[in-house]
BAKOL-147403 format. One record per residue (C-alpha): residue in one letter; x, y, z. Coordinates in steps of 0.05 Angstrom, whole numbers, padded with zeros to 5 digits, always signed. Layout:
! BAKOL-147403
aXYZ...
This chain:
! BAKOL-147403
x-02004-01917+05113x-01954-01892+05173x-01994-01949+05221x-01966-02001+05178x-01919-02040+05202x-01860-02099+05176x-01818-02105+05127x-01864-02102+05065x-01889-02021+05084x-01831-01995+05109x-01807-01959+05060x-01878-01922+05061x-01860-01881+05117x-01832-01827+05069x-01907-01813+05055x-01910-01765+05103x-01861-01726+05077x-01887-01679+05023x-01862-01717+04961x-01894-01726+04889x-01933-01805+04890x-01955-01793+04942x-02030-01827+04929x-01997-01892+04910x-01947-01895+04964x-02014-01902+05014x-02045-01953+04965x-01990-01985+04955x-01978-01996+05029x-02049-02020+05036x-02041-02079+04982x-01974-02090+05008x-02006-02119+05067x-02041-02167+05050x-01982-02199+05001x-01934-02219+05061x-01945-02289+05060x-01912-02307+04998x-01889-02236+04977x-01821-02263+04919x-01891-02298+04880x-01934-02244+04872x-01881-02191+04856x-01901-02190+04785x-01970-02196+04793x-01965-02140+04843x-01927-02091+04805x-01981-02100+04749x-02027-02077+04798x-01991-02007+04815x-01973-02043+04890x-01898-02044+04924x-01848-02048+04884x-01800-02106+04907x-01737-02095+04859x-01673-02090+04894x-01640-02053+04844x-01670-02006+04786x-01634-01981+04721x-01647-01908+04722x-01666-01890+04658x-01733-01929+04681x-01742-01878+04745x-01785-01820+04755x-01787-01762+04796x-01850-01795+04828x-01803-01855+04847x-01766-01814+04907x-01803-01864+04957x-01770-01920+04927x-01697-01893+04911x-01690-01835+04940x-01681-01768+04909x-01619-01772+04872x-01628-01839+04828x-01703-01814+04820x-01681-01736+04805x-01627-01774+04751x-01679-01818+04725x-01722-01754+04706x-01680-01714+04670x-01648-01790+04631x-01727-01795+04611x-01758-01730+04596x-01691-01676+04584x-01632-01719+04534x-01690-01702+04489x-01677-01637+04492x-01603-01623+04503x-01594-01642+04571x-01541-01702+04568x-01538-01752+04633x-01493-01804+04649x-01538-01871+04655x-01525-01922+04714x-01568-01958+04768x-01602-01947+04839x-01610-01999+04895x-01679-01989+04922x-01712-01975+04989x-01731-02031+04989x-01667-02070+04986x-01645-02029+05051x-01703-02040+05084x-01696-02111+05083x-01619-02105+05086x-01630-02072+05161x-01694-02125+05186x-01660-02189+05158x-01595-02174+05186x-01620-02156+05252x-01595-02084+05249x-01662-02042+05262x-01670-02061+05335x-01601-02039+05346x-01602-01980+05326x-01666-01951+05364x-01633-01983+05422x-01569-01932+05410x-01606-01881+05387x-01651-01876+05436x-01620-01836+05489x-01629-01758+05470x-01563-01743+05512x-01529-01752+05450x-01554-01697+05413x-01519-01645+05460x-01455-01687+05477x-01415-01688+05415x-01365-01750+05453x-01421-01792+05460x-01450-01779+05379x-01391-01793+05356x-01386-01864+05402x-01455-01889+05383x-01445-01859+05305x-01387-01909+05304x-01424-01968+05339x-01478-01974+05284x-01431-01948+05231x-01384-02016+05256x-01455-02068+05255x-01483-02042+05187x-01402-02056+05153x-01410-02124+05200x-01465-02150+05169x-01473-02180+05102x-01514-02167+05038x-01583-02213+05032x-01569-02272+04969x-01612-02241+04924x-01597-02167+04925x-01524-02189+04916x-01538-02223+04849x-01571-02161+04823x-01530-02118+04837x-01468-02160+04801x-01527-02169+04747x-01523-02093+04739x-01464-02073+04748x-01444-02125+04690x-01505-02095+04653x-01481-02023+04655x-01396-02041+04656x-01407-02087+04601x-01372-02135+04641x-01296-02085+04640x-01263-02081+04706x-01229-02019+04692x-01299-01987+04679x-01310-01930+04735x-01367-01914+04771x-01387-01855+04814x-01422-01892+04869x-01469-01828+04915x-01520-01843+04965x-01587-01826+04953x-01642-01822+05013x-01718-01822+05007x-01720-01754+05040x-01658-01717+05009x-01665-01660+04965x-01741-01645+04983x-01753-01567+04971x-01744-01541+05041x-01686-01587+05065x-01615-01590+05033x-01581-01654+05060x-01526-01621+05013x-01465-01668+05032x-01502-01715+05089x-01468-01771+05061x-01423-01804+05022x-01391-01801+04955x-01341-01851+04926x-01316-01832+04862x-01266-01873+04806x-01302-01941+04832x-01266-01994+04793x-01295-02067+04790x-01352-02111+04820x-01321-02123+04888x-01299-02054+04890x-01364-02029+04881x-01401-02079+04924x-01363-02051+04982x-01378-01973+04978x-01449-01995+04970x-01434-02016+05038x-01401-01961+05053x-01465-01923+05031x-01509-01950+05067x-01465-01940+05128x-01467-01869+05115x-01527-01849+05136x-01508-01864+05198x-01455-01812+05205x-01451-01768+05261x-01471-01705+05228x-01523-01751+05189x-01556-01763+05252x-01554-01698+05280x-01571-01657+05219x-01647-01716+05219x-01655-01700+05285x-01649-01624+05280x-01700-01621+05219x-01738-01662+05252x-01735-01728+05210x-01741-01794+05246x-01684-01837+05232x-01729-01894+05211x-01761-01851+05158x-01706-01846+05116x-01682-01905+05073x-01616-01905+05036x-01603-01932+04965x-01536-01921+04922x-01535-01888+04857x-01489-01924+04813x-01469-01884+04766x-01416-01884+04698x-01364-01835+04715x-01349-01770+04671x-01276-01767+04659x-01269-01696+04686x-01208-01707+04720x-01170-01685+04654x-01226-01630+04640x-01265-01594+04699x-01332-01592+04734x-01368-01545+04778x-01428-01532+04801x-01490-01483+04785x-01550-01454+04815x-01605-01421+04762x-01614-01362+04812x-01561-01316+04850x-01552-01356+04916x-01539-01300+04941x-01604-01251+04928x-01651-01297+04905x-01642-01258+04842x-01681-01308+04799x-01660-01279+04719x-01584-01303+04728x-01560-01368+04720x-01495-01376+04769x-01444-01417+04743x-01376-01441+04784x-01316-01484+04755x-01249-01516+04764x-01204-01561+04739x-01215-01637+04756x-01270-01682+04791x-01320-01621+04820x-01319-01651+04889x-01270-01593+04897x-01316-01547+04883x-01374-01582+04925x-01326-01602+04986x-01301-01522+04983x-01229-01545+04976x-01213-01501+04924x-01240-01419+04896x-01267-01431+04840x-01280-01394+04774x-01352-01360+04776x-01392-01324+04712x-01460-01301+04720x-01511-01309+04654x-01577-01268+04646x-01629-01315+04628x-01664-01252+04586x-01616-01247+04532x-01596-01315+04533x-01659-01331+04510x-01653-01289+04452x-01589-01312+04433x-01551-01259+04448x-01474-01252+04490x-01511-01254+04554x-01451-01269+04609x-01461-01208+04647x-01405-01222+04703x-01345-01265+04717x-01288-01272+04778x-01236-01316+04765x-01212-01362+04827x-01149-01390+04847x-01160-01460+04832x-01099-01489+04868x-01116-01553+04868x-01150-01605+04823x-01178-01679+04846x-01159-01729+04801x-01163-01821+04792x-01109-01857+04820x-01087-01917+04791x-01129-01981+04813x-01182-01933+04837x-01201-01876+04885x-01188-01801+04877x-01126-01757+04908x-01114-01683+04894x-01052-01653+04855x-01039-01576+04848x-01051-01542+04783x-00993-01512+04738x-00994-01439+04731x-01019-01442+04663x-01083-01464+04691x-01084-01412+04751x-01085-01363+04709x-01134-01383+04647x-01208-01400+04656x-01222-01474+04676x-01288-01464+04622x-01300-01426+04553x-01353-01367+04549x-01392-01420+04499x-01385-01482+04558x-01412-01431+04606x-01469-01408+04559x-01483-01481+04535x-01493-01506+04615x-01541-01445+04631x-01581-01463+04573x-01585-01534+04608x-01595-01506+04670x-01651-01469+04647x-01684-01523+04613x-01676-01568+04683x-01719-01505+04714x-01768-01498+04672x-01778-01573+04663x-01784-01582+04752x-01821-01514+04758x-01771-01487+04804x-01686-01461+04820x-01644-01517+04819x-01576-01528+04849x-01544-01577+04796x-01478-01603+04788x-01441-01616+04716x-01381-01635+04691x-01335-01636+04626x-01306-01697+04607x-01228-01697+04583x-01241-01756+04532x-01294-01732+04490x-01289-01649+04502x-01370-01661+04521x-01416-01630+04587x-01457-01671+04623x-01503-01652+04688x-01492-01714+04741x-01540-01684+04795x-01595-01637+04797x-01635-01615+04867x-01689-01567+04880x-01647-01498+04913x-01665-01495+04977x-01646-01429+05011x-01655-01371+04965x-01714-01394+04934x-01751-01402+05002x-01738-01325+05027x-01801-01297+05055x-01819-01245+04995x-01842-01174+05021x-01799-01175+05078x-01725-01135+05067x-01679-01162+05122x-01622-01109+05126x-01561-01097+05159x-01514-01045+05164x-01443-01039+05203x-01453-00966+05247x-01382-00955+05263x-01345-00940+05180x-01267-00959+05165x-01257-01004+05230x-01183-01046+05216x-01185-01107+05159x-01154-01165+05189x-01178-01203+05130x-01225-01210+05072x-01251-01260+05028x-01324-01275+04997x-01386-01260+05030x-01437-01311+05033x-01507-01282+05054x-01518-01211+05081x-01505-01213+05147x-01457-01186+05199x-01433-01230+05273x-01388-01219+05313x-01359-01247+05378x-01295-01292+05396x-01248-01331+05351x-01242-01398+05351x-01188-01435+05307x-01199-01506+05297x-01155-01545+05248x-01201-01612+05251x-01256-01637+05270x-01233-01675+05339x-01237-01609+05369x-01315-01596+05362x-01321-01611+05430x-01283-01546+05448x-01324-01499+05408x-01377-01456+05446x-01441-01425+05421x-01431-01351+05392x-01361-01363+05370x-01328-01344+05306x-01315-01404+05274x-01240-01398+05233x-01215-01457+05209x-01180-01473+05135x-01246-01503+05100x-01314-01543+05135x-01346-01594+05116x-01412-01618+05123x-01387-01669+05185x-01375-01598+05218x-01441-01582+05209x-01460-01602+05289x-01412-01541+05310x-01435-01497+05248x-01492-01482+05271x-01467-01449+05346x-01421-01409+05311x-01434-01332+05305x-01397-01331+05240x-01359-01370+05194x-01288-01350+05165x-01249-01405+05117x-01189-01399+05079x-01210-01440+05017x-01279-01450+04981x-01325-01412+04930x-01388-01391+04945x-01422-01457+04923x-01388-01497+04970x-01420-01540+05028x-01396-01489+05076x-01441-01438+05038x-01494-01473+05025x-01497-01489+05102x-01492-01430+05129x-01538-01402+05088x-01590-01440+05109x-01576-01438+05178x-01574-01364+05160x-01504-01352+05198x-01457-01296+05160x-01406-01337+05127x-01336-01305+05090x-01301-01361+05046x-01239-01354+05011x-01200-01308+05055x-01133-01344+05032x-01093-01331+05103x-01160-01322+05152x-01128-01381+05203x-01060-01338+05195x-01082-01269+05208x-01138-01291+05261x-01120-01318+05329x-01156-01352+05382x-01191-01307+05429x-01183-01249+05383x-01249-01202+05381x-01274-01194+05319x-01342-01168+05266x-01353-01211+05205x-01391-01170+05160x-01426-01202+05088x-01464-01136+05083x-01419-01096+05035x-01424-01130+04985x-01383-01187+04943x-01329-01184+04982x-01340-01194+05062x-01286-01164+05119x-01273-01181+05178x-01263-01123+05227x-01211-01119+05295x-01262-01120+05359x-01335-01125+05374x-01359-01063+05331x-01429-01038+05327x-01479-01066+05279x-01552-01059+05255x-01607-01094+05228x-01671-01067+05203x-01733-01120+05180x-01781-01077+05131x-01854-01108+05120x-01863-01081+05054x-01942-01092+05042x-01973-01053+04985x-01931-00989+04983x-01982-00931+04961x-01984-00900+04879x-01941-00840+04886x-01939-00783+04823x-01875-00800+04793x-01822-00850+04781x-01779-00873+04843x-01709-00901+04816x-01650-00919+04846x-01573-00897+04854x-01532-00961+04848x-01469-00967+04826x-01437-01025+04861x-01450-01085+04811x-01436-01130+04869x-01502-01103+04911x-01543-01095+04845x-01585-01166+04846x-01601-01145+04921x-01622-01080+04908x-01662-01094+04841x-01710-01144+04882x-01734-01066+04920x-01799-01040+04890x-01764-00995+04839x-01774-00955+04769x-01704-00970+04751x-01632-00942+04755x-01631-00864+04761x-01553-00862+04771x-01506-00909+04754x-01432-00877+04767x-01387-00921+04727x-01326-00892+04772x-01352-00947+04817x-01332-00992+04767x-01264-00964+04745x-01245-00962+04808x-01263-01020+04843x-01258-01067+04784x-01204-01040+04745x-01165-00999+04793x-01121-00975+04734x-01115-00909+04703x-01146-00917+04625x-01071-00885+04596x-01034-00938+04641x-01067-00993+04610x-01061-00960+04536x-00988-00951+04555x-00969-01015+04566x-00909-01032+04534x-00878-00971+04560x-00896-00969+04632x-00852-00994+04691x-00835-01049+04710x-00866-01047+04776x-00925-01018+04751x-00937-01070+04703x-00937-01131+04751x-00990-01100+04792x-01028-01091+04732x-01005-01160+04713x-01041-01193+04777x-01105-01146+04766x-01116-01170+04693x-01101-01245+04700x-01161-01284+04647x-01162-01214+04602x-01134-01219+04531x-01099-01153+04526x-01095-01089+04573x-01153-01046+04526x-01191-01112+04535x-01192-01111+04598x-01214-01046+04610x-01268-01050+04564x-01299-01121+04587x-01297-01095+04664x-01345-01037+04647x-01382-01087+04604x-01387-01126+04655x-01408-01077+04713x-01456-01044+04671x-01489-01106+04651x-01496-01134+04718x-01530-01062+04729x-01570-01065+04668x-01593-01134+04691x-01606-01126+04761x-01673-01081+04737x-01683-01105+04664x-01724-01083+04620x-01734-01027+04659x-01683-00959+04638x-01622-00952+04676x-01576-00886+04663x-01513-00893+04664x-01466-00845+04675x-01401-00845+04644x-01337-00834+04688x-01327-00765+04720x-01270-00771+04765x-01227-00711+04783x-01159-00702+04766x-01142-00729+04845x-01190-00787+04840x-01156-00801+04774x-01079-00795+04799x-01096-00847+04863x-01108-00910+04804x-01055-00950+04786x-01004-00913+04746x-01050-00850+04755x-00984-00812+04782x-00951-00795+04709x-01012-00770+04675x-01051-00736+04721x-01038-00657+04732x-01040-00631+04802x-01095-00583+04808x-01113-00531+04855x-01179-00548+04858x-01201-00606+04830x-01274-00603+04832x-01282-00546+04785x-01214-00573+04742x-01211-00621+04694x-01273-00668+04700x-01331-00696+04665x-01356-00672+04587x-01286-00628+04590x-01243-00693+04580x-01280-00721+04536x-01267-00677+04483x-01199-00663+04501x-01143-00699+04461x-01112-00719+04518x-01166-00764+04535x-01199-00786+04470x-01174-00866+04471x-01195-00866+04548x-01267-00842+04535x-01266-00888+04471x-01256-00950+04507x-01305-00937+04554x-01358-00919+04497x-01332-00989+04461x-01357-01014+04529x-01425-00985+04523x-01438-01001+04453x-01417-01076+04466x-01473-01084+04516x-01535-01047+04482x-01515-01084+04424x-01481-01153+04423x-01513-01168+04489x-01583-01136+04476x-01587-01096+04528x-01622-01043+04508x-01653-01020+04568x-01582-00972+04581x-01585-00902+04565x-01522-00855+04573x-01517-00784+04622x-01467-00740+04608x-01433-00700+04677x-01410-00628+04679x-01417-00592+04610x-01403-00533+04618x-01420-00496+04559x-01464-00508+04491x-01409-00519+04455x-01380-00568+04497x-01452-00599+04487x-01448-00602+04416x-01374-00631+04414x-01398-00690+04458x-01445-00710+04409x-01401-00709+04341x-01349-00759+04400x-01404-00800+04404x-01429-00811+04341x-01353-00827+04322x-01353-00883+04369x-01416-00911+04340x-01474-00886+04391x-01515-00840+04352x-01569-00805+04395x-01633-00831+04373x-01604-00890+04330x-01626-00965+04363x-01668-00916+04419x-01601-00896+04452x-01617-00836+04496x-01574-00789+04511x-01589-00738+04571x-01546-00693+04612x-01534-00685+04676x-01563-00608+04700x-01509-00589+04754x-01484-00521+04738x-01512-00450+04739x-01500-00441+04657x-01543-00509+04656x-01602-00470+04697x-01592-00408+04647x-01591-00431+04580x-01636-00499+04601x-01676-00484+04533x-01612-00489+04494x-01579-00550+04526x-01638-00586+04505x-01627-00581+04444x-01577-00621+04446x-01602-00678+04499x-01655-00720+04512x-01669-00698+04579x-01643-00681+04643x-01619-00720+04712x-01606-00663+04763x-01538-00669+04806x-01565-00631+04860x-01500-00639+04895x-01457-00594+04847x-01505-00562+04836x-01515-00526+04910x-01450-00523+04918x-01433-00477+04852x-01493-00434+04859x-01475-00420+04944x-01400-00410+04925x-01384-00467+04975x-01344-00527+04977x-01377-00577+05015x-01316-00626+05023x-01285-00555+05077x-01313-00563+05152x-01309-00485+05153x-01372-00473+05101x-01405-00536+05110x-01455-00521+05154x-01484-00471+05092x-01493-00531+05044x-01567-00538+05037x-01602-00569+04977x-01662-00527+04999x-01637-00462+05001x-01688-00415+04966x-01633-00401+04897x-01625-00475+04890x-01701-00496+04889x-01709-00434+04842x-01655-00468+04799x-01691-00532+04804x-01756-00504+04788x-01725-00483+04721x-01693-00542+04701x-01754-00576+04723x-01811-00533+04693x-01761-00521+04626x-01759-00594+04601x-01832-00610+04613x-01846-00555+04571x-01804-00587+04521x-01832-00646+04527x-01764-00682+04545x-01754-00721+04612x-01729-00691+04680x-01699-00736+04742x-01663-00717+04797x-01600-00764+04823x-01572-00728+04877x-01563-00742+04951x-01616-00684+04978x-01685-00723+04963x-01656-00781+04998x-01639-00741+05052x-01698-00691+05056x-01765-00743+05031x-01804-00665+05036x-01759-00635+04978x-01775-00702+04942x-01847-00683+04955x-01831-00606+04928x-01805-00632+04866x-01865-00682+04854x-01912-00623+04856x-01867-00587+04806x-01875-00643+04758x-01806-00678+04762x-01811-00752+04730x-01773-00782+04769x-01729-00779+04831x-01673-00838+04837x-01659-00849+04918x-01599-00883+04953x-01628-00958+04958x-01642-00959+05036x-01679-00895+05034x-01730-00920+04972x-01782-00955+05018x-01781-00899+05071x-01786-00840+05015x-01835-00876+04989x-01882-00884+05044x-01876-00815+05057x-01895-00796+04991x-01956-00844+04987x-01987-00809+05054x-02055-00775+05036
């Protein structure tokens, strides 16, 4: 079909990209020829016979997913879920699409095509920004010159009366739609226009102008040219759509994997107040939850994570048409722009639009103020994280630790640049932007994309990590941090700096040129080893990376990472309250904006750390154990100072199983056992099992218990294990006896060479003795090891040394251990060791 040539084919050429309809795109072409001479006769006639479609405009509850070729991807994605989802739940607004085929015509009748292969012709344009933007403008200028054909200006009055009922205050969201957008492996995310709040016929007639215009923007070009898509390939049509009034409720937009990972059993939802082109356009931080798909399928409280965002701004209508932004009051700053039941009601949707196109989606939804209801008004295949190469780990790591924070924000991909900044505050300057700069600037969007893509980095003060700016330079696979707040404040031009996305959620940027590595791991078949190989994670923000590893589970979960970084409040601060100072209480204030109460809170942070941990390697055992900071660790949280007793030496003071059942402590621990109890049971996740640090004596053993069964987690009852973490000489001794009272143990090898050498590792003077394989230790872990399996009752071991040293790992296998849990970037090494014959 690509050798045939006029008007009739040409909006064939799409064939040869990959799209569904293929087979009758070719046939069609092939009959198409031989109806030119009187082609407006035999249109009936031909469309009876499966041939080209010659409708200039299509209501899109009559579209398919197969109709791409004739409307583009967004009327025929729209169509798709209109026919085969409302069915089942998934409500979209209805409207119309102008075909292919009307644009095709619209360019040959009017002259336009030969044009623009004239301008477009010279290739000096793709490297002089200047001269894009001068021809961009030239056929931009011809295409708003030129006026519609008779006919396709009748139908389109015909439908726009058909759908408005006639009302000129009716509004319409009118989007362009090309025959190769949204295909799989291309995200035109953002390549061209959107006109929302379209009021009237005229109104509308013009930004289908407008749209057809568009795809002759200058990024537009560039962004066909560098994927390799020739610009007579691509038709434009207009999706005419009726508006959801969510500039009185909000909008967002959500993915049904992490974007980040590719974690695929998480739906990621984002939200603000207003039309969502704030969220798309990056103009504003929006609120973020996380859902696992899992539980949600079994009905059960399954949002495992959320970050609440700024939300400055809102867009909203303005009268007689068009869209301006306001900010929001403080009441809305600080609630949540969407209800836990909103949030679980669009996942279910979003997993529905999944299943039903066989693959991650990046879909767009919004609430409408009038009627309180959701609706989805665009869904596109994901195109990033869904195309990762599996079996390859890309890693990297900053070498030099605690360089100076100029700024922060959120990280978008794992990666870390670095070079020269480069403030721009619009896009006139592109011209003076040089390849391998960091690119700082307020917020992008996608007409930046030309520069985007020479920049070493990418640092913005507004925009979520759903944003075009994200989305972009994710797929051009350029470390991105978005968000930062004050980036174009603290940064200046010429300034040396590292951007780092590879710690995490939250991304830095680091003073000067610092060192940085990156490590690509093949990870083939990895041999059978004899036992379990588990993982120490406690960051819930690196979890969905570090589940995708070949593991056995979580082997250590320290929920001090989680007090810490997402509390950052001592637990008697927070029960305190109403009595604490002033001071104190407006930091604790900012840290607990969208929380209900202080004990809240607490509680739903460790719910929702240890559910982003339980999810990350669900249904597979994670253990988690509960908080054993020392006295110190304690005193340096918020409000820490007045409760926290200054101790000598803190890491044989007042720690671990010892506070627990210590007065003093009792409402702390209970709040964090409310925590646990909340996600084995209202959220199903059963897959968590508890470890209990530093007890020190069998009594202390059996007093844990009776605390536990208090706060409603019975050993044994709903499978809840129970084990204890073997870390003191007394736990080598009496191993029999401990085990009476635990379901197993998970060594600390850490304390536990330290207490039986006498040494404390933290002093440079004895360090040098601290050895995990020092002949009393292994003795003591041949004990622990050799005592349990006797007992039948399970035996890990969580500390640093089998990371570290992969032939202690191999001493302990031979022993019988069941499991050894490993820092994340030494699993794949350890484990190739321990698979050599």
């Amino acid at each position: 079909s690509s050798t045939t040539q006029g008007p009739a084919a040409g909006n064939f050429g799409v064939a040869t990209v990959g799209v569904a309809g293929l087979a009758i795109a070719s046939a069609g072409a092939g009959k198409a020829r031989r109806a030119k001479p009187s082609q407006r006769k035999v249109t009936v006639a031909m469309r009876a016979r499966g041939g080209e479609d010659t409708r200039v405009c299509i209501p899109l509850e009559e579209l398919r997913n197969t109709d791409v070729d004739k409307v583009g991807g967004k009327s025929a994605s729209l169509g798709e879920m209109i026919s085969q989802l409302s069915d089942v739940g998934v409500p979209v607004p209805g409207g119309f699409s102008t075909t292919a085929h009307a644009y095709k015509e619209f360019l040959d009748k009017g002259g336009i095509n030969a044009y623009i292969n004239d301008q477009l012709s010279d290739e000096s344009i793709y490297t002089d920004v200047n001269k894009l933007m001068e021809v961009g403008k030239n056929i931009r200028d011809k295409i708003m010159d030129t006026p519609f054909q008779k006919d396709f200006e009748e139908e389109l009055k015909a439908q726009w009366q058909r759908v408005s009922g006639g009302d000129e205050k009716f509004t319409f969201a009118v989007r362009s739609s090309a025959t190769a957008e949204d295909l799989p492996d291309a995200s035109f995310a953002g390549q061209q226009e959107t006109y929302l709040n379209v009021m009237g016929y005229e109104d509308m007639k013009q930004k289908v102008h407008l749209v057809f215009a568009s795809l002759f923007t200058d990024r537009a070009i560039s962004y066909r040219h560098d994927r390799g898509f020739e610009h007579e390939k691509v038709q434009l049509c207009a999706t005419c759509q009726k508006m959801v009034r969510s500039e009185t409720g909000a909008a967002g937009v959500m993915f049904s994997l992490d974007t980040e990972s590719g974690f695929d059993k998480v739906v990621f939802v984002t939200s603000a107040y207003g039309l969502g082109e704030t969220v798309v356009g990056g103009t504003v931080n929006p609120d973020e939850w996380y859902v696992f798909k899992p539980t949600l399928a079994e009905g059960k409280n399954s949002i495992i994570a959320r970050t609440m965002g700024s939300k400055l701004i809102k867009m909203v209508y303005q009268e007689g048409g068009g869209t301006g932004t306001v900010d929001t009051s403080a009441e809305e700053q600080k609630n949540w722009s969407a209800t836990d039941k909103e949030v679980t009601d669009l996942a279910e949707m979003a997993v529905k639009i999944e299943k039903h196109y066989g693959r991650p989606m990046d879909i767009e939804w919004a609430r409408d103020g009038d009627d309180g209801k959701l609706y989805i008004v665009q869904a596109r295949p994901e195109t990033v994280a869904s195309q990762k190469k599996v079996g390859v780990i890309e890693e990297y790591k900053m070498k030099t630790k605690g360089g100076d924070i100029m700024a922060e924000g959120r990280a978008v991909g794992k990666r870390i640049g670095a070079g020269k900044v480069n403030t721009l505050t619009s896009i006139d300057q592109m011209a003076e932007f040089e390849e391998g700069q960091v690119l700082v600037a307020d917020m992008t969007d996608p007409d930046w994309e030309p520069i985007m893509k020479k920049a070493a980095a990418i640092v913005t003060n507004r925009g979520g990590r759903t944003c075009h700016a994200a989305i972009i330079a994710r797929e051009l696979g350029i470390p991105a941090i978005v968000g930062c707040g004050d980036a174009t404040d603290k940064l200046s031009k010429g300034d040396e700096v590292t951007v780092s996305c590879a710690e995490g959620d939250t991304g830095f940027i680091y003073k000067g040129q610092l060192e940085f590595e990156k490590n690509v791991t093949e990870l083939g078949e990895l041999p059978p080893v004899g036992m379990k190989i588990m993982m120490n994670v406690g960051n819930p923000e690196t979890a969905f990376t570090f589940g995708q590893l070949p593991n056995e589970g979580i082997g250590l979960a320290r929920l001090e990472f989680v007090i810490n970084n997402a509390i950052g409040v001592h637990p008697k601060a927070l029960l305190n309250y109403d009595t604490i100072p002033a001071e104190t209480k407006a930091l604790i204030d900012a840290r607990m904006k969208g929380y209900g109460s202080p004990k809240e809170f607490y509680t739903q942070k460790i719910v929702e750390g240890v559910a982003t941990l339980a999810a990350s390697v669900y249904p597979k055992r994670i253990i988690v154990r509960l908080s054993d900071f020392k006295s110190n660790e304690y005193k340096s949280l918020i409000g820490g100072e007045q409760y926290e007793p200054d101790e000598e030496n803190p890491m044989i003071g007042f720690r671990g199983c010892g506070r627990y059942t210590d007065p003093f402590f009792e409402e702390c621990f209970a709040m964090e056992l409310e925590a646990i109890k909340k996600v084995r049971g209202e959220m199903g996740m059963t897959n968590v099992e508890i470890m209990i640090p530093f007890v020190r004596t069998l009594d202390m053993a059996k007093d844990v218990n009776e605390v536990l069964e208090k706060n409603g987690l019975k050993r044994g009852v709903d499978g809840l294990k129970v084990n204890m973490m073997a870390e003191l000489p007394s736990n080598v001794f009496l191993a029999e006896e401990f085990l009476e009272y635990f379901d197993g143990f998970s060594i600390g090898s850490n304390d536990l060479t330290q207490l039986t050498l006498g040494l404390d590792r933290d002093s440079g003077l004895v360090a040098q003795y601290f050895d995990e394989r020092n002949p009393a230790v292994m003795k003591g872990l041949e004990t622990l090891i050799k005592t349990a399996k006797a007992k039948g009752k399970y035996v890990g071991i969580c500390g640093q040394g089998p990371s570290d040293h992969p032939d202690l790992a191999k001493q302990l296998m031979e022993w019988g251990i069941d499991s050894v849990s490993l820092n994340p970037d030494s699993v794949i090494p350890t484990w190739q060791f321990l698979g050599k014959k």
